[in-house]
N, C-alpha and C positions, 0 to 999 in steps of 0.2 A: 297426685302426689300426696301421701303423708304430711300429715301434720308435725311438725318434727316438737318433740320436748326435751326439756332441759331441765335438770335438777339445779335450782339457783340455791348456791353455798354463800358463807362468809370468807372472810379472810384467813378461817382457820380451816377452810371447808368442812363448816358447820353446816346443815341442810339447812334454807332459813323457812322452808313450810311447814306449816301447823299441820299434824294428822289428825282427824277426827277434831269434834266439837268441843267447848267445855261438858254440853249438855252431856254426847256421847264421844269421850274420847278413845276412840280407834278407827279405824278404816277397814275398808278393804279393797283395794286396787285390781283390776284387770288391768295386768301389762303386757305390752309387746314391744318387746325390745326394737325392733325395726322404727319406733315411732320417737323414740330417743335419739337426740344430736349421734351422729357417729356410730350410730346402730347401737349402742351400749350404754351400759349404766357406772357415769365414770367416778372416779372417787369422791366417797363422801362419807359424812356420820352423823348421827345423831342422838341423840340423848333415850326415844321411845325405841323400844323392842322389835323387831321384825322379825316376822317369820313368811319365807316364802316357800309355797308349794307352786311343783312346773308343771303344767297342765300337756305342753310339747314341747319339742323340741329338748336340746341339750345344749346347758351355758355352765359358764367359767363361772366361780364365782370365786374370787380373792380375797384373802381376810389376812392383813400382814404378809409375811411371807408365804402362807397357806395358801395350795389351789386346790379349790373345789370344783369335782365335775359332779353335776345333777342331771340328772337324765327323766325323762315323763315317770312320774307319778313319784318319784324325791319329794325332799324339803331341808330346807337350811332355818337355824333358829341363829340371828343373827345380835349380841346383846348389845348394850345401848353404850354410846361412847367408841364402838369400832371401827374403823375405817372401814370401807369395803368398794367393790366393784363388780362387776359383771359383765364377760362377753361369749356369744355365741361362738359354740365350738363346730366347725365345719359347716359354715354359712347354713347351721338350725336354724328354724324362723320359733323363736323360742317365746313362749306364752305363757305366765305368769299369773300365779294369784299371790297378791306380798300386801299379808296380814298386819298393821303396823296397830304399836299398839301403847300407849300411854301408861306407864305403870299404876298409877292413880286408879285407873280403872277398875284394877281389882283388888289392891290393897284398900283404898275408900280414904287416909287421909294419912299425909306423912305424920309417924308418931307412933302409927297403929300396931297390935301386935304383929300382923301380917307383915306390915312393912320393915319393922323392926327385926326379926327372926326371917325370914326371907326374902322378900326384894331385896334391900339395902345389901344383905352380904351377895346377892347374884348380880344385881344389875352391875354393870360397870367392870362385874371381876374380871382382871388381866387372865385368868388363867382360867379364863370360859371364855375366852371370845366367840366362839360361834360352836352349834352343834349340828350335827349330819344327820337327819331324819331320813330314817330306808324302810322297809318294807320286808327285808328280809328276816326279821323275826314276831314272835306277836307283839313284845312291845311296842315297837317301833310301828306297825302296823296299825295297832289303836291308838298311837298318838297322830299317824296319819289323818287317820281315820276322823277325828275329833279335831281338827283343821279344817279339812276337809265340809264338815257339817257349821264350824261357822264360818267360810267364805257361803255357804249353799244359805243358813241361815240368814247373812248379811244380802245376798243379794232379793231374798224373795221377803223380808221383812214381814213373817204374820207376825199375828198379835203376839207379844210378849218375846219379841224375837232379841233384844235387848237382855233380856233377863235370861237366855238361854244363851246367847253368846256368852255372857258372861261365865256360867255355868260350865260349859265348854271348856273355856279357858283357863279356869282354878282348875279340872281335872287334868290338862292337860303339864300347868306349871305344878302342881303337885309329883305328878311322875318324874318331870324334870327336875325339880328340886330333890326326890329324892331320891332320884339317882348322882344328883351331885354335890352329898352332903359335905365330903370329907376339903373339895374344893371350895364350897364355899366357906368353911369354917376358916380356911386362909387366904378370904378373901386381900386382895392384893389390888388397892387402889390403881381405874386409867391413869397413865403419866403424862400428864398434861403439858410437861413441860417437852413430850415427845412431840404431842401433835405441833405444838409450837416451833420445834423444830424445824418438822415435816413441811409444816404452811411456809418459812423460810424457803426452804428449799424450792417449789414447788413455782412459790413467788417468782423464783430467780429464772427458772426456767422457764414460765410461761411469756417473762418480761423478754428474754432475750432469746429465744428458740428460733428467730430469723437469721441467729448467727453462727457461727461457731463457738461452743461452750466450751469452757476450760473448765477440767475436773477440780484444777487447782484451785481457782475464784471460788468455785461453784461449794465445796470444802471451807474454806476461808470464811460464807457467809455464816455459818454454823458450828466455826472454832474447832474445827477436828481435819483430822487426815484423810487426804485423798480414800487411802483404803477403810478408813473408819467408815468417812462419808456411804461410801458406796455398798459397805455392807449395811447400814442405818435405813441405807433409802429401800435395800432389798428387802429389809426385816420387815419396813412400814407400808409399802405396797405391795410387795410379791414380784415387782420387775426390777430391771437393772435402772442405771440413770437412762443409758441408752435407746433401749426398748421403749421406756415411759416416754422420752422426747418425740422418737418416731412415731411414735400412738398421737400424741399432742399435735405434732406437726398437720401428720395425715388429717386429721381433724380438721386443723383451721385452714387446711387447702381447699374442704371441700365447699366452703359458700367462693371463694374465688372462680373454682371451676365451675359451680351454677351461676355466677354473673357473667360469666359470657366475656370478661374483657381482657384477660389474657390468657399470651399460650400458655401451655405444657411445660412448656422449658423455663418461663417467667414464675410463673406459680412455683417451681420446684426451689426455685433460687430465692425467692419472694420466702420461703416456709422452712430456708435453712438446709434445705437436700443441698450436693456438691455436686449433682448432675441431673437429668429430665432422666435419665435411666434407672439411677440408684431411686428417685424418688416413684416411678411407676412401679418397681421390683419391690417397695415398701407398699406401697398402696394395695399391688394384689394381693401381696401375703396377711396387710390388713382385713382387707374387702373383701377379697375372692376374686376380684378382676382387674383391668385396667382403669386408668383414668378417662379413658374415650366410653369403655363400656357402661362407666358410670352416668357418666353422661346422659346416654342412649337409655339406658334403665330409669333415668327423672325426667324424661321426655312424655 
């Protein structure tokens, strides 16, 4: 059996891990989504930059109300301060290189001209939240391309592989910068009082998802209308309330069903389903299977 991981957030679902060193701050991750709670990468954010290139398979990846499909040999530049998530599209066994990256790094100290004239107005911009890296023209192609050379960089570390990453990386945020000069020039502060929101919300249901939730309450804990709410919650993840519970439930069903102490029908009732039916008809459509076969599959 996998090892299973979990992105530990705050109460805002802030990521609360360090990426990369002071020494060296960046990373670079081989991921496989299979090794993540719930097969997926569920919502979070962070203040450093990621950029993920998909090695196989094809994943969802959600930024607000935005669904992105990446398919082998993609990439997503995801900016700092975004919510986001990930889930495998038609049980892909999907495999990840997610480049995370400190801005520090390459601007050298906040103040700097770099930082000043570039990072400051891209990081954070509301109206960049993430950008779609293809293959189907030459730019996009060389920006691949030079991704690509620092996860290879990052994994085989010769000498001076630090100073070529780096390298790497200004030509690659230079093309991105100028191709989105006119954006950043308006740049448009994250709304912090959104995520603030969103973490409300998110609270309420994660606190009471054993029950039935009332859209009414659920609205109330965030001062807005039923219909406000639920268009907010759409904008901020990508799903409905609905959908997002279902996702959550299925989730915390499944360390029940690896302990072995109750049924089927307990567990469904236990995680807020109205029936052992409605909640297997959720679970495959999450999973790809039954709850028995899941089973059988962590055996």
């Amino acid at each position: 059996m996998m090892e299973q991981r979990t992105i530990k957030v705050n109460n805002e679902r802030k990521e609360l891990c360090s990426h990369g060193t002071a020494a060296f701050p960046m990373t670079v991750n081989e991921d496989d989504l299979l090794c993540f709670e719930n097969g997926c990468l569920a919502c979070h954010w962070h203040e450093d930059l990621e950029i993920v290139l998909v090695r196989q398979g094809t994943v969802r990846y959600q930024i607000y109300q935005q669904s992105l499909i990446l398919a082998e040999g993609q990439g997503i530049l995801i900016n700092s301060d975004v919510p986001h998530s990930a889930f495998p599209v038609d049980d892909s066994h999907v495999l990840l290189d997610t480049i995370i990256i400190q801005p520090v790094f390459l601007y050298g100290f906040p103040g700097s001209g770099m930082e000043r004239n570039y990072f400051r107005p891209f990081c954070g911009n509301s109206l960049i939240p993430c950008i779609l890296l293809e293959d189907q023209e030459e730019r996009g192609r060389r920006q691949l391309e030079l991704l690509r050379r620092v996860a290879e960089y990052f994994r085989r570390r010769p000498y001076g592989f630090e100073l070529k990453i780096q390298s790497l990386l200004c030509e690659f945020f230079f093309q991105i910068f100028s191709e989105n000069q006119e954006r950043m020039a308006e740049r448009t502060a994250a709304d912090t009082e959104k995520l603030r929101r969103l973490q409300t919300l998110l609270d309420f249901l994660h606190e009471n998802y054993g029950q039935t939730v009332s859209l009414r309450e659920l609205a109330e804990k965030v001062h807005l209308s039923r219909e406000s709410c639920c268009r907010f919650f759409k904008e901020m993840t990508g799903e409905t309330v609905t959908q997002y519970l279902e996702e959550y439930r299925i989730g915390q069903s499944l360390p029940l069903l690896l302990a072995g102490n109750h049924s089927i029908t307990e567990i469904a009732e236990m995680t807020g389903f109205s029936s052992a039916s409605r909640y297997a008809r959720a679970f495959r459509a999450r999973l790809g299977m039954s709850p028995r076969e899941y089973l059988l599959s962590k055996e």
